[in-house]
C-alpha positions as CSV (number, residue, x, y, z in Angstrom):
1,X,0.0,0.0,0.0
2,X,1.2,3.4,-1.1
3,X,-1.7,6.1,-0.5
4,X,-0.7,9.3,-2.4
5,X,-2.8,11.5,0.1
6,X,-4.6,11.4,3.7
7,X,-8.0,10.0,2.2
8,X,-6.3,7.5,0.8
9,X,-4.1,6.5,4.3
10,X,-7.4,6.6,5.9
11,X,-9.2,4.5,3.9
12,X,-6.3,1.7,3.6
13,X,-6.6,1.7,7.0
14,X,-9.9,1.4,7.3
15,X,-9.7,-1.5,4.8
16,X,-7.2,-3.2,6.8
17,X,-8.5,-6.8,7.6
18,X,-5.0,-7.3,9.8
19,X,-1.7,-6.4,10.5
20,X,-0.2,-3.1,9.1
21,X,3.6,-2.7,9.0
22,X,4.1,1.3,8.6
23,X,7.0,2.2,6.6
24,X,8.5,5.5,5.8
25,X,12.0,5.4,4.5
26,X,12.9,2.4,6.0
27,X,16.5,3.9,7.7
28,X,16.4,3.8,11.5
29,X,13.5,1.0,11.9
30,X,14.4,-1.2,14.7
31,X,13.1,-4.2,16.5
32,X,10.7,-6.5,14.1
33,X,6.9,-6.9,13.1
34,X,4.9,-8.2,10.4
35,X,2.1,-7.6,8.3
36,X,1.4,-5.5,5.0
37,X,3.8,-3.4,4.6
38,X,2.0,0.5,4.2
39,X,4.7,2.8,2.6
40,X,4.1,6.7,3.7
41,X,6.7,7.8,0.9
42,X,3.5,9.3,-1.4
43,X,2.4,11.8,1.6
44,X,5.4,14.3,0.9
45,X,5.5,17.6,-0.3
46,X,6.1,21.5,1.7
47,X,2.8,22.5,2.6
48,X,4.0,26.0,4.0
49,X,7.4,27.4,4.8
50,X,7.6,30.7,6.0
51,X,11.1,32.0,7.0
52,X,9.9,35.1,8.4
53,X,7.9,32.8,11.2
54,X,10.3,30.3,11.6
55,X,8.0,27.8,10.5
56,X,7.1,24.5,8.6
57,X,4.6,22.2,7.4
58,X,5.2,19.1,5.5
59,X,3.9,15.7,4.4
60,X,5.4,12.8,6.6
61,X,6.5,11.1,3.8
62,X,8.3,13.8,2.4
63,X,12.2,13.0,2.1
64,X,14.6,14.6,5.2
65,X,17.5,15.6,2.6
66,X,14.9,17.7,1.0
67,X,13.6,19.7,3.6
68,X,17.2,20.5,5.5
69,X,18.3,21.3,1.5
70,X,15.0,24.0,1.3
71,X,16.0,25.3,4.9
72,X,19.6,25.4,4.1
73,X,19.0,28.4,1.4
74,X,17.3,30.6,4.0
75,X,20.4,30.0,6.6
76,X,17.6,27.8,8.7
77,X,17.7,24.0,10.7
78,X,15.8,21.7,12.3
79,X,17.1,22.3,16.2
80,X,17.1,18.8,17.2
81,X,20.4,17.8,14.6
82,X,18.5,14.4,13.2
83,X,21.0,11.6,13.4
84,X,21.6,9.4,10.2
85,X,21.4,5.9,11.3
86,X,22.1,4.0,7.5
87,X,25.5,3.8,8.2
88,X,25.0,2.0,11.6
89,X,22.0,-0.2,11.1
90,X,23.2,-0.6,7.4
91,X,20.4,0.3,5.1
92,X,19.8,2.3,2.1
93,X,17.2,4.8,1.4
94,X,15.9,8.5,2.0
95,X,14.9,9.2,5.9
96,X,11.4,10.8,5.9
97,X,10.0,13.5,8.4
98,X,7.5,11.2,9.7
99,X,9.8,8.3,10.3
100,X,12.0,11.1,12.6
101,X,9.0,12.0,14.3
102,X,7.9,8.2,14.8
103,X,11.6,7.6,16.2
104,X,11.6,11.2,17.7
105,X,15.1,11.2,16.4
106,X,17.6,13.6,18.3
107,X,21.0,14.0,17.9
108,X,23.9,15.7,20.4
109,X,22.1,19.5,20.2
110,X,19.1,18.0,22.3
111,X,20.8,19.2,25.7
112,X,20.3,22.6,24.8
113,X,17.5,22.6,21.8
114,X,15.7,19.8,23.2
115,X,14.7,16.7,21.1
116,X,12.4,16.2,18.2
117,X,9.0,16.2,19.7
118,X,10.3,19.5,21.7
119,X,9.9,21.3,18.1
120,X,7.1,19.6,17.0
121,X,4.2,21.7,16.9
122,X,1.6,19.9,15.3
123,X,0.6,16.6,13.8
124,X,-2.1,14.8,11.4
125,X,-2.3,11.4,11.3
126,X,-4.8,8.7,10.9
127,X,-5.6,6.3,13.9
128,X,-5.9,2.5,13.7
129,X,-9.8,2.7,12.9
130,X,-9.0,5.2,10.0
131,X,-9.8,8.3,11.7
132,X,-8.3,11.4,10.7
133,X,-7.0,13.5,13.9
134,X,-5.0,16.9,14.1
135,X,-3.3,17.8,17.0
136,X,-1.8,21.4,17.5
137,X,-1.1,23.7,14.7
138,X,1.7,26.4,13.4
139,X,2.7,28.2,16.0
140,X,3.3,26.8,20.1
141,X,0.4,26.7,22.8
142,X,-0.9,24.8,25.1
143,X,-3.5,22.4,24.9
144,X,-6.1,20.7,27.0
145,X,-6.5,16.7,26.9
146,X,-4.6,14.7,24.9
147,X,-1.2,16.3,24.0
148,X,-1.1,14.2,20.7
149,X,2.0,16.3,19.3
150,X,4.1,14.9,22.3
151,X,2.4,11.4,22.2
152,X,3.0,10.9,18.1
153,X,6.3,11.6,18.8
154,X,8.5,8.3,20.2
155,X,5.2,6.4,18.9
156,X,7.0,4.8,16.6
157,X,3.7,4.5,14.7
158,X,1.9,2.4,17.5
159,X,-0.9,5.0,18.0
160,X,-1.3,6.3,14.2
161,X,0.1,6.9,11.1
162,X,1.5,10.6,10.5
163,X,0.2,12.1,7.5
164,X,1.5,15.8,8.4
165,X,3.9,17.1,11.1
166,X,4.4,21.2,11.5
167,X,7.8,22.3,13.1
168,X,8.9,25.2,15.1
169,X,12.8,26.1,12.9
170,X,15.6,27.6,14.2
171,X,18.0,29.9,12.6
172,X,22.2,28.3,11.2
173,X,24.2,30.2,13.4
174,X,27.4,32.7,12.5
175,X,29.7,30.2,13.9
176,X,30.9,27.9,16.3
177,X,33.5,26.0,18.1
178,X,34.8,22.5,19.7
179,X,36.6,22.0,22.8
180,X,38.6,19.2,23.6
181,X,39.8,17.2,26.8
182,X,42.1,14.7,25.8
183,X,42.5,11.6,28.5
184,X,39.9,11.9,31.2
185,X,38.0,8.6,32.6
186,X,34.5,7.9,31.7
187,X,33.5,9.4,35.8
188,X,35.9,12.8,35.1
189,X,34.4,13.4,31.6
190,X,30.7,12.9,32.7
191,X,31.7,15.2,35.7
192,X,33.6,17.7,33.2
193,X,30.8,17.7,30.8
194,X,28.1,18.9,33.8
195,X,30.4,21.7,34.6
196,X,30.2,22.7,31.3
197,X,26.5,22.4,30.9
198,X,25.9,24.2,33.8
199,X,27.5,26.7,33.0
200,X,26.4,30.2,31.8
201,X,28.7,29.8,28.6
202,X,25.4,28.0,26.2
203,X,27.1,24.5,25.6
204,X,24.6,22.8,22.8
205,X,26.8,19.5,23.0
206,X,28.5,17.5,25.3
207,X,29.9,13.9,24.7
208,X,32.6,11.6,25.3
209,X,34.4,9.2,23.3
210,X,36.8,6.9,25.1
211,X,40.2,7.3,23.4
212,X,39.5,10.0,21.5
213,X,38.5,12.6,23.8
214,X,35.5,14.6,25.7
215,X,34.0,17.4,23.4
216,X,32.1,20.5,23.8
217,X,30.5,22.8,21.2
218,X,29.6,26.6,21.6
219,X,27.3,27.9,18.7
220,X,26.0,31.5,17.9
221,X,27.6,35.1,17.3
222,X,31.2,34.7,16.3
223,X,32.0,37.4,19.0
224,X,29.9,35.8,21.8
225,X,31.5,32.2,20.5
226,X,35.0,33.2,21.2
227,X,34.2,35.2,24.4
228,X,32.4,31.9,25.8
229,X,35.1,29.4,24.4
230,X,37.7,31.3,26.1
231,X,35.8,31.6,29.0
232,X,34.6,27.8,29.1
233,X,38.4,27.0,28.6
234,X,39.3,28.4,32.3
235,X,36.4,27.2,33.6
236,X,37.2,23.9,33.2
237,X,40.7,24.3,33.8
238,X,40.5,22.1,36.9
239,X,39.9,19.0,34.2
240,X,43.4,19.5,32.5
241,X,44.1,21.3,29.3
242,X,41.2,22.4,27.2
243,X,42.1,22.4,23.5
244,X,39.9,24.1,20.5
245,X,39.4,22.2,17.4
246,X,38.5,22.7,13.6
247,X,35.7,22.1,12.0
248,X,32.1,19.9,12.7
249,X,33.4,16.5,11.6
250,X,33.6,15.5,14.9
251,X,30.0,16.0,15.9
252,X,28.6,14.3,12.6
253,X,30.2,11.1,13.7
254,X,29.3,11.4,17.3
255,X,25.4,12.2,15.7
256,X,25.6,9.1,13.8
257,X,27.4,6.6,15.9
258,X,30.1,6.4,13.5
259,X,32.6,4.5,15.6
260,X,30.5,1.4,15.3
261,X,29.8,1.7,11.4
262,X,30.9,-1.6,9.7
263,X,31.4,-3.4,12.6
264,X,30.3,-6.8,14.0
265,X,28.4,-6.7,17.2
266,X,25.0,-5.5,18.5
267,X,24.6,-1.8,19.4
268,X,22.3,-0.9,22.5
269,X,20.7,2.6,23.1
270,X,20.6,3.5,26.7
271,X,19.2,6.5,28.0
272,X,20.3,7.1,31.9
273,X,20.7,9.7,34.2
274,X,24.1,10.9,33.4
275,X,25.4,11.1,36.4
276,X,24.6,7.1,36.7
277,X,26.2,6.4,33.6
278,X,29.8,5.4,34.0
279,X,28.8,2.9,36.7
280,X,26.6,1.5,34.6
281,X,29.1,1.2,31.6
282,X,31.5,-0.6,34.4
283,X,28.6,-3.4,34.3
284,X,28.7,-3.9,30.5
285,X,32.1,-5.5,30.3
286,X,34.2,-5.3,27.6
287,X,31.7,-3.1,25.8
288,X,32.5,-0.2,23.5
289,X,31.0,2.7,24.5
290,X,30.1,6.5,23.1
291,X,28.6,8.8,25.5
292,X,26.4,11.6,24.2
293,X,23.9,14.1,25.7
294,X,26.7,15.3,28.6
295,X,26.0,11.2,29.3
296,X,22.2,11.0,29.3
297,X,22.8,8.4,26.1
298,X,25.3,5.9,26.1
299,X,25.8,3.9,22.6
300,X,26.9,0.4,23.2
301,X,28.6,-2.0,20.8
302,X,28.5,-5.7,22.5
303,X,29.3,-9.1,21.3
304,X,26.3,-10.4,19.2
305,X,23.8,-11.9,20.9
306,X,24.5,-10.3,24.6
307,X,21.4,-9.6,27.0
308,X,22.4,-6.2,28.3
309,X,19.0,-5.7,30.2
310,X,20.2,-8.9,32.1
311,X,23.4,-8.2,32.3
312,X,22.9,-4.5,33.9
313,X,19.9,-5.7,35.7
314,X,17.6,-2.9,37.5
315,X,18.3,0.6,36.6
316,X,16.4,3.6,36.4
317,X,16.0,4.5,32.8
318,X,15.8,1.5,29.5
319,X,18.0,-0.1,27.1
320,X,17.2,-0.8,23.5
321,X,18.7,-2.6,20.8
322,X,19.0,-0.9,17.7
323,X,21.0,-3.6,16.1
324,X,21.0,-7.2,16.4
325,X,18.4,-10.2,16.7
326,X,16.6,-11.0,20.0
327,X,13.2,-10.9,21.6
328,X,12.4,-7.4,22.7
329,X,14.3,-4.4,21.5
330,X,12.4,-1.7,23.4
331,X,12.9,-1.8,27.4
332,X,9.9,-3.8,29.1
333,X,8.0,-0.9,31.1
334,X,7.0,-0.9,34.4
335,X,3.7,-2.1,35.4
336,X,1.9,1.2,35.7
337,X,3.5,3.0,32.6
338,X,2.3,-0.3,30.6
339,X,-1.2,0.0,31.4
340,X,-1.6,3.3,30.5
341,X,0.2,2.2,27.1
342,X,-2.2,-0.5,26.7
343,X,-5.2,1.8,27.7
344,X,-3.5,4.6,25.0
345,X,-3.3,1.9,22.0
346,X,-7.2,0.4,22.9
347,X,-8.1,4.0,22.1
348,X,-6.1,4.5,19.0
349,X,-5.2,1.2,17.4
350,X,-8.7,-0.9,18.9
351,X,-8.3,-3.3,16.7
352,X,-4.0,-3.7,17.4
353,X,-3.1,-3.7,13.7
354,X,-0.6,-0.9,14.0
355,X,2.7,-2.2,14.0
356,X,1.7,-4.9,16.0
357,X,4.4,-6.4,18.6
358,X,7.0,-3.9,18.0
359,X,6.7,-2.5,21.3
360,X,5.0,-4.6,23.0
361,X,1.7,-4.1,21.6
């Protein structure tokens, strides 16, 4: 199924008589489902991009590359910095603006821009009885009942199938710059990386990659950029020398997991209170590890078939596996948090065709 517009989603949907496999590009899918597969590549097109208003509205099947490309010419991004994930999970194809929402796909700029569904303002999509529902609109505001923009977003197409998503934009700034502390444990660089965040200097990214260093980027004005690198550089003095270095290379690779491109082993996703995070890694073994997020995310690249839920056993925040084969990629949730799931996908997906199983459902 390829519907080329929202009637058409709503009434495949409708039609359905079982399983539904939603599909938009087909890049950062992860876990496993069946059913027939219903390919949201012919909902695409700009609906409305105004500069002036910082603003956009697009079909969810319409291709990532060509929105950042039409934002590019007015010197405007996304804020959340949208990871790539074909190079890890090797696959092929164009990303689409749904399948980012679905994934609510957020790369090392979420500690200061917050993540995808922080700059989604509004969504259409078509529940799992074919029911068209729009949920906020072009500009912010709040909203009473459901907050459906939030909920679509981390869905991962469990609840509905986007046909539209609206984004609040941000502007490409003058300039910006990369510090560098070369040789600091995993428990010094998480500690060096919450200095830094906390600090007045407007750190937009904060990671650490064993062996290669702990990094911090400063974006904005040129003038303010070197006033708060220079600045940032004393204040984390204590941590040893703080170095500057060229160019955004560094951060693409750290966005896309690029240490673990081409390489045997699963790869775990684990989101954790930063300040919990190196103990936790301890626990993983002779995993390889990235930290991002000032060490809110930790990417993990294990020996292939590892349990790493078993293996790091109760923690406060969940573990999935991106890549590899096993029962269960998303994190079971606690009792309380899975009944209001279940209760959530009654009223959206009654009759559980939606991506059936991949989370649980």
């Amino acid at each position: 199924m390829r519907p080329a517009n929202e009637a058409e989603l709503a009434e495949a949907i409708r039609a359905a008589n079982g399983p539904v496999l939603v599909r938009g590009g087909g890049t950062r899918t992860v876990g496993a489902c069946t059913g027939e597969v219903l390919e949201t590549g012919g909902l695409s097109g700009v609906a409305l991009y105004e500069p002036g208003a910082l603003t956009l509205v697009a079909g969810a099947g319409t291709p990532l590359a060509e929105v950042e490309a039409l934002l590019a010419v007015e010197g405007q991004r996304l804020p959340f910095e949208v990871p790539d994930m074909r190079g890890l999970l090797g696959r092929l194809g164009d990303s689409t603006l749904g399948g980012v929402v679905a994934a609510n796909a957020s790369g090392p700029r979420r500690v200061q821009a917050g993540g995808c569904r922080d700059s989604l303002i509004g969504v259409r999509f078509v529940d799992g009885a074919g029911t068209v529902i729009k949920n906020g609109g072009r500009v912010m505001k709040n909203v009473t009942g459901y907050d459906l923009v939030k909920l679509m977003a981390g869905s991962w197409g469990t609840l509905g199938v986007l046909s539209e998503v609206s984004f609040k934009l941000l502007p490409v700034p003058e300039a910006g710059a990369t510090l560098v502390i070369r040789g600091l444990s995993d428990a010094q660089a998480v500690q060096a990386m919450a200095s830094a965040l906390g600090s007045p200097f407007e750190v937009n990214g904060a990671a650490h990659w064993p062996g290669q260093g702990t990094f911090l980027r400063i974006e904005g004005f040129a003038a303010s950029v070197a006033y708060r690198a220079t600045q940032l550089q004393r204040h984390l003095a204590a941590f040893g020398t703080v170095e500057m270095e060229e160019g955004t290379a560094r951060w693409d690779a750290i966005r896309d997991v690029v240490p673990f491109h081409g390489r045997e082993g699963d790869v775990w996703r684990i989101s954790v209170k930063p300040s919990d995070a190196p103990g936790l890694v301890a626990r993983m073994g002779d995993a390889e590890v990235l930290y991002d997020w000032g060490g809110g995310l930790i990417w993990a690249l294990m020996v292939p078939g590892a349990d790493l839920r078993a293996q790091l056993g109760a923690f406060q925040g969940h573990a999935t596996r991106v890549r590899g084969a096993g029962p269960g990629a998303f994190q079971p949730e606690p009792p309380g948090v899975a009944a209001l799931t279940r209760g959530l996908r009654a009223k959206f997906d009654p009759r559980g065709f939606l991506n059936a199983g991949l989370m649980g459902a």
